[in-house]
C-alpha positions, 0 to 999 in steps of 0.5 A: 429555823428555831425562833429567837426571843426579842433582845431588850432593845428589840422589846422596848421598841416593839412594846412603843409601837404596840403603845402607839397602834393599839392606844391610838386606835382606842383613842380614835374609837372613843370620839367616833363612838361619842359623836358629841364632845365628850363631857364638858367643853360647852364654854371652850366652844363658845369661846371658838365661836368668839374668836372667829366672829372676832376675826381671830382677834383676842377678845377681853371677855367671852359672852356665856351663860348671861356673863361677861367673862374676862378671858384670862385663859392662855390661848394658843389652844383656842387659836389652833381650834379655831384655825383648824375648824376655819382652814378645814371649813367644819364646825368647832364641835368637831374641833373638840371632838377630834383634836383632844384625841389627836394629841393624846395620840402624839403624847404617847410617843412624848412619854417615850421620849421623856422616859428614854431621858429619865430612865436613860434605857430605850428597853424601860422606856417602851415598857413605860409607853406601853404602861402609860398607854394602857392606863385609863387615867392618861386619856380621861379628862383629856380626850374630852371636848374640855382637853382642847387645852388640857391635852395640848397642855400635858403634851409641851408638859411633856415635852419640857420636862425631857428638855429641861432634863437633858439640859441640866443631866447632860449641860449642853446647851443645845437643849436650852432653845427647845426647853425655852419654846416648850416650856413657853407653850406650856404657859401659853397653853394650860395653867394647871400645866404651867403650874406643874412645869414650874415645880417638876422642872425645879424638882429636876434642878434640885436632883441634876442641875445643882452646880454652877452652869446647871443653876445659870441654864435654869436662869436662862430658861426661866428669863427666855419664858418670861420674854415669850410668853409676855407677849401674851400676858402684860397685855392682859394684865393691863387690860383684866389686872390679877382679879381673875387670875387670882380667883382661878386659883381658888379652884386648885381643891387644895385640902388635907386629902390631896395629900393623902390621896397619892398614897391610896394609888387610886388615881389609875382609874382602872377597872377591874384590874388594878395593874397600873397602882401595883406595879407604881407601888412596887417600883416606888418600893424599889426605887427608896431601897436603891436610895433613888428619890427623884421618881418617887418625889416627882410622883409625890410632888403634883398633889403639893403643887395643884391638886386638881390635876395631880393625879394625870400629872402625877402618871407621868412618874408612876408609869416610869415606876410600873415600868422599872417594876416589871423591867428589874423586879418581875421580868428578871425573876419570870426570865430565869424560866423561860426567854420567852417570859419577859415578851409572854408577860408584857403581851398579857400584861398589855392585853389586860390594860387594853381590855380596862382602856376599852371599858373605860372608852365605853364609859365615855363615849356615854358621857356626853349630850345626848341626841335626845337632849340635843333636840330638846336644846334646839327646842329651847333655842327655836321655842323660847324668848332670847332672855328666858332663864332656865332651871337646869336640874340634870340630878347629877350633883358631881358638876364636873361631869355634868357636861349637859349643864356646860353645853346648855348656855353654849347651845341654847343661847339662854341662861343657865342658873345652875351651870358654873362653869366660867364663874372661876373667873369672877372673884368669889363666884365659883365656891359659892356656886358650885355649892348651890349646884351640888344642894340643888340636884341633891334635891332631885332624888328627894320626896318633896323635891319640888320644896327642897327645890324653892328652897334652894332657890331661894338660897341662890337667890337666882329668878327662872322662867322655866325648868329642864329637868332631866326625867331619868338621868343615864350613867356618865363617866362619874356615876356608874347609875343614877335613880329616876328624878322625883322632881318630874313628878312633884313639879307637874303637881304644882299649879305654878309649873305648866308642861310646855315641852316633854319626852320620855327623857325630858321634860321642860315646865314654864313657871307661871 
């Protein structure tokens, strides 16, 4: 029997569920191979711990590293963590381990649906799953202990956009009611995605909802989140007023080079083959020549919006794009040889990306506390007074990646003088404190590290009682290397530090 090559139909569905197999079994490898949440979530999970001891009841601050932070942060995600780790009676560390990965998972087929609106065809739609499932850049930052809420964020993201699509491109209300309850679990779920939301959906507006019932459906969809999510946020307002909304939005890294940055299609992240930025590039090419500006403006359009998280929200357009290079520019031509070529080229094409999916997962299964550190925290929690302040010098200046000093506060109970995390709640604190933080592991590396470390102290104007240093900081998922710490050595020739506990990857001085 002579076998035929799959239809577009056929390859389309058949490149979804090679999307969903082999990038559900990456992202389950990573977290199992990890261990430990990966990266940041030390303040997510002292958050959990709140909410249960609170009786699942909201608090209006979180206690963390010495502050009192107001909280703020939308928090169906923190409920849904909390609940799972009480209804399946296992530690909230698990929760940020598994969870995140677990909706990146879901996402996948999220992005299909979402695609097989835009692209209205199920064939480019699964070349696009498949694309947006191979690219390092759609499980980064979410599938670490800190996704508990940026995935689920991305996943309603999702999941309004194709409502609120099919809403205006098809006027049928019966996509009013799912665009209204997706769009007010974005809200209640991760700012960043809200923000994104607002500006993606009135993109949409302005490319398919423009007439009079398009325009009336927006109203509805706006007024129907308003109403939802208010149960949530006139209270805080009340209690908290705008002050820490206002000062986590000057964490938003708007600058003159996040408007340069989409052009550089460098926000991939892959390694070594740049498959993913290729593609986008000539499928944004394709689209101006053919005058269709919608997926080349809602690539565009997140660097504008919040350029923090652009670069994952700015993946749901490019993926779209690299697929319609592949679907009507590269396929076709490979076609005209061969039938077999257009499934011969997504097979090898998969396989490359895959093979970038798993070095990536190697990079971040490394990015985490180590059990090495995990013992010499429990040290500090067993061994020192509940009021101690700690030094923590992790020589890794690139603090977003620095999970060691996020974990600290949450495992120790004591405070961290260097850690910032939730001080972009606390009006002005955040600019000043991630600036002390870089100056200050900046230090490590130095001659004379113990000077430029009093220095800087002095600058931050922060007292301690002790110092971890972090004798040979490891790779993370930032840093491809990193030299030993000098500081190890200059401070234990200082008569004001006394050694008080040490490993060979750790060592903690007591300041006289």
């Amino acid at each position: 029997m002579k076998l035929r090559a799959p239809s577009q139909e056929q390859l389309g569905i058949l490149s979804l569920w090679f999307a969903v197999i082999l990038g559900g079994w990456i992202r389950l490898l990573i977290p199992f191979m990890a261990g430990f949440p990966i990266n940041d979530g030390g303040l997510f999970y002292q958050i959990l711990r709140t909410l249960q001891e609170n009786h699942l009841r909201l608090p209006a601050y979180i206690p963390y590293n010495g502050l009192s932070i107001p909280f703020a942060y939308p928090p169906l995600a923190f409920y849904l963590g909390a609940g799972l780790s009480l209804l399946l009676r296992i530690d909230a560390i698990e929760i940020l381990r598994w969870m995140p990965a677990v909706v990146v998972i879901v996402s996948i087929p999220a992005f299909y649906a979402l695609s097989r609106a835009w692209l209205d065809s199920s064939y480019k739609a699964g070349i696009a799953a498949l694309v947006f499932a191979g690219t390092p850049r759609t499980i980064s930052w979410l599938i670490m202990g800190g996704g508990l809420t940026r995935s689920l964020g991305y996943l309603f993201l999702l999941l309004t956009l194709r409502s609120v699509f099919l809403l205006f491109s098809r006027e049928d209300r019966k996509f009013l009611r799912p665009a209204i309850l997706f769009s007010s679990l974005t809200v209640l779920t991760h700012p960043e995605a809200a923000l994104h939301a607002v500006g993606l959906c009135a993109l949409t507006w302005l490319f398919k909802g423009r007439s009079r019932r398009g325009t009336l459906n927006a109203f509805y969809v706006g007024l129907g989140t308003f109403i939802l999510t208010g149960l949530w946020w006139l209270p805080l307002l009340r209690r908290l007023g705008l002050q820490p909304i206002l000062a986590a939005t000057q964490t938003g890294h708007h600058t003159l080079f996040s408007l340069i940055y989409p052009a550089l299609f460098g926000l991939t992240e892959e390694q070594p083959l740049t498959i993913v930025a290729v593609l986008g590039l000539i499928g944004i090419l394709f689209e101006l020549v053919r005058k269709d500006y919608f997926l080349p403006a809602a690539y565009a359009l997140p660097f504008i919006i919040e350029p923090r998280s652009s670069p994952l929200q700015a993946m749901t357009a490019l993926a779209m794009l690299a697929a319609i290079a592949l679907s009507d520019v590269i396929l076709p031509a490979f076609s005209k040889w061969n039938r077999w070529a257009a499934p011969l080229t997504l097979l090898a094409m998969g396989s490359a990306m895959f093979g970038n999916m798993l070095n990536l997962g190697a990079r971040l299964a490394g990015a985490v506390v180590l059990p090495v550190h995990q013992e010499a925290l429990a040290w500090v929690r067993e061994n020192t007074p509940t009021d101690s302040r700690f030094l923590l010098l992790s020589g890794n200046p690139a603090f977003f990646c620095d999970g060691l000093s996020e974990w600290f506060p949450a495992l120790t109970g004591r405070i961290s003088v260097t850690t910032i995390q939730g001080r972009e709640w606390l009006d002005g604190e955040f600019a000043r404190a991630s600036g002390h933080q870089i100056a200050i592991q900046s230090c490590l590396t130095q001659s004379g590290a113990a000077d430029c470390i009093e220095q800087e102290t002095q600058k931050m104007e922060v007292g301690y009682d002790y110092v971890y240093v972090v004798r040979k900081a490891s790779p993370n998922y930032c840093t491809a290397s990193m030299q030993n710490n000098e500081a190890a050595l200059d401070l234990g020739r200082r008569p004001a530090y006394v050694g008080v506990y040490q490993d060979e990857d750790v060592i903690i001085f007591r300041r006289r």
